[in-house]
Structures are given as C-alpha cells and as structure tokens.
C-alpha positions in Angstrom: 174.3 -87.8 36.0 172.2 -86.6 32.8 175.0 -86.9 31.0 175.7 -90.6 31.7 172.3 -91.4 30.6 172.1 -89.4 27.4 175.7 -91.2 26.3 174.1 -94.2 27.3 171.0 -93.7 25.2 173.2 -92.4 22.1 175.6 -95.8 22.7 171.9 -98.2 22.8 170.9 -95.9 20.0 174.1 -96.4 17.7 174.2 -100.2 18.9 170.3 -100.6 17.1 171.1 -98.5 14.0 174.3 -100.9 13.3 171.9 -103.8 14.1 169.5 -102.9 11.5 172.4 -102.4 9.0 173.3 -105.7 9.6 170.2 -107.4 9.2 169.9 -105.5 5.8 173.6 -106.7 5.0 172.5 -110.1 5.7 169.1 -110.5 4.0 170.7 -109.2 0.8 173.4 -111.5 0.8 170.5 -114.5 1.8 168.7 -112.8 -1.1 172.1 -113.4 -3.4 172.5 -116.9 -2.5 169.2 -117.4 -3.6 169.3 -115.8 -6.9 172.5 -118.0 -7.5 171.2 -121.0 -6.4 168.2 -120.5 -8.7 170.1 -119.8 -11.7 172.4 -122.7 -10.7 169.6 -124.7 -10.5 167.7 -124.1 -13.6 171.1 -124.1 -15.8 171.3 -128.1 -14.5 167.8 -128.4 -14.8 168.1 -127.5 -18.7 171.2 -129.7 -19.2 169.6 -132.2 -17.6 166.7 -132.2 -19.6 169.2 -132.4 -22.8 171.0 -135.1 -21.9 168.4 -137.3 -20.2 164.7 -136.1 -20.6 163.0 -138.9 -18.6 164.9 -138.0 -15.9 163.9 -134.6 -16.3 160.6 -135.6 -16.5 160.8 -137.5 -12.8 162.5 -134.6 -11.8 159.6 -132.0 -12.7 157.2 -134.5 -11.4 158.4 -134.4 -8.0 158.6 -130.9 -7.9 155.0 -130.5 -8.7 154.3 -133.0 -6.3 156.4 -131.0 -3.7 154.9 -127.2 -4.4 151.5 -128.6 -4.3 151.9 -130.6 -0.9 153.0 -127.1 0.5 150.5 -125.4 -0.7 147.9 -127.9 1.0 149.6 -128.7 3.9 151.7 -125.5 4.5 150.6 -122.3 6.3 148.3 -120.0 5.1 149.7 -116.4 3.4 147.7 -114.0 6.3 149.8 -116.0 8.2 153.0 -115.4 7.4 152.2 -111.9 6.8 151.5 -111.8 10.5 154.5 -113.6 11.5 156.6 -111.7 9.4 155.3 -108.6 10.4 155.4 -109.4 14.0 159.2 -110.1 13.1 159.5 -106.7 11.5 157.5 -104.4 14.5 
C-alpha cells in the first residue's frame, strides 16, 4: 500500500514539474510576441512619421494621453507586486 502512494506522489510530483515547464515555455513565447510586436510597432511608427508627420503627431498624442490615464487611473505598482506574487506562491 506504501507503494501505491509513493508512485502516486512521484506521478503528482512529475505532473507539477511539467506544469512549471510549461508555464516557463509559455511566458517566453508571450515574452516573444511582445518583443515582435514592439519592434513591429515602432518600425510603422518611424514610417509613419516619414511619410505623414501629422499623423504621427496624433498618433504620439494619443499615446501620451493613454500611458498617462493608466498611470492615474490604473493600479498602484505594491499592488501588482502582490498580485503577482500571490500568483507565483
């Protein structure tokens, strides 16, 4: 009977250590998409502000406008410190 409930403990065991592999797997391709999105972004951004600057300029306006709004509005950094590390624990 000790047996079946060390095997079982190595299978839970062996289930959690592929679970955390995946969750690294996964943040680094989120972490990918990101970084190519980014660059994607700021490449049209550039040719953008080439072709048609005002545009650019309504572009980087609203932006500004955005980033600051979440600063205001949006939650504080202690608190997603604590939400993320409640995630991690």
């Amino acid at each position: 009977m000790e047996r079946l409930v060390q095997y079982l403990d190595d299978l839970e065991d062996l289930i959690f250590a592929i679970a955390l592999k995946a969750e690294r797997i996964r943040m680094a391709i989120s972490f990918f998409l990101f970084m190519v999105t980014a660059a994607t972004l700021q490449v049209a951004c550039v040719l953008i502000a080439l072709r048609h600057p005002p545009i650019a300029l309504a572009i980087a306006a609203l932006l500004t406008v955005s980033v600051l709004f979440d600063a205001v509005v949006g939650q504080s950094p202690k608190a997603y410190a604590q939400k993320t590390s409640i995630r991690a624990a």
